[in-house]
N, C-alpha and C positions, 0 to 999 in steps of 0.2 A: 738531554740524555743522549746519548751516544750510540750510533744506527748499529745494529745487532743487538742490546744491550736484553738482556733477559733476565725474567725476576723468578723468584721462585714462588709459585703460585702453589698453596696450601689445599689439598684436595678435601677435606674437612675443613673448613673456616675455624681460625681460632674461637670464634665464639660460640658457635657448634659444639666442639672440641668442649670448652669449659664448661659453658651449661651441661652438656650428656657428662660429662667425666670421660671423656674418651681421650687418651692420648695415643692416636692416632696422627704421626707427622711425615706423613708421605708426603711428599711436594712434586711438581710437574713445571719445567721451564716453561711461561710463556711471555713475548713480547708483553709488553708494561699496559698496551692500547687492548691486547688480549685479553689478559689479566683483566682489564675495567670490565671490558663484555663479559668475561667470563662470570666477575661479581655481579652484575647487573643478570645474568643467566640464573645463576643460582637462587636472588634474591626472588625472583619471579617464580622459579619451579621448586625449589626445596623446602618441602613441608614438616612442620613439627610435629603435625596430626594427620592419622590415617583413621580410615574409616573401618569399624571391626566388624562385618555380620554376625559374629557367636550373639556379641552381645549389643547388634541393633544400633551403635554410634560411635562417634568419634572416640581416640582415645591417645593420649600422645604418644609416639613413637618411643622404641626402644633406644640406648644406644647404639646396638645392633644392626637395628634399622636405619638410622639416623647416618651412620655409614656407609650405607648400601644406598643410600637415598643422594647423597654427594657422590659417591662414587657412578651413580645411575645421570648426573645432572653433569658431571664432568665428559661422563662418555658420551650424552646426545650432543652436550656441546662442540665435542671434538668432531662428531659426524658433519652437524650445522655448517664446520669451519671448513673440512674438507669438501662438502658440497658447493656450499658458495664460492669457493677458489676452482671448482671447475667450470662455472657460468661466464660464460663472455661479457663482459663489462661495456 
């Protein structure tokens, strides 16, 4: 792959995307090695279920939500990246 090369990283995951019905296709350049963490980020923090107090449990996410929930997991992501590139190696 060829140094600068950047992909275009889907801020809803298509499979997200399908399951909710959402066709939501914002995309965000990142490096390919980014792009992997950033999958591996997602896969760790983006839940399908949220917990409701009205009614005492779990219940799965809206599509609504489901948006806001990748969009919440892309922007700590981008904080994580920005911090760690200010730490002396």
């Amino acid at each position: 792959m060829e140094a600068g090369m950047m992909v275009k990283y889907r801020i809803v995951p298509a499979d997200i995307a399908a399951l909710y019905g959402v066709s939501d296709t914002r995309t965000v350049p990142l490096c390919p090695s980014c792009a992997d963490e950033a999958h591996e980020w997602y896969h760790k923090r983006v839940s399908t279920l949220t917990y409701d107090n009205g009614i005492k449990r779990f219940r799965a996410r809206s599509p609504t939500e489901m948006v806001r929930e990748c969009e919440c997991a892309l922007s700590s992501f981008a904080h994580y990246q920005r911090e760690r590139r200010k730490k002396p190696h």
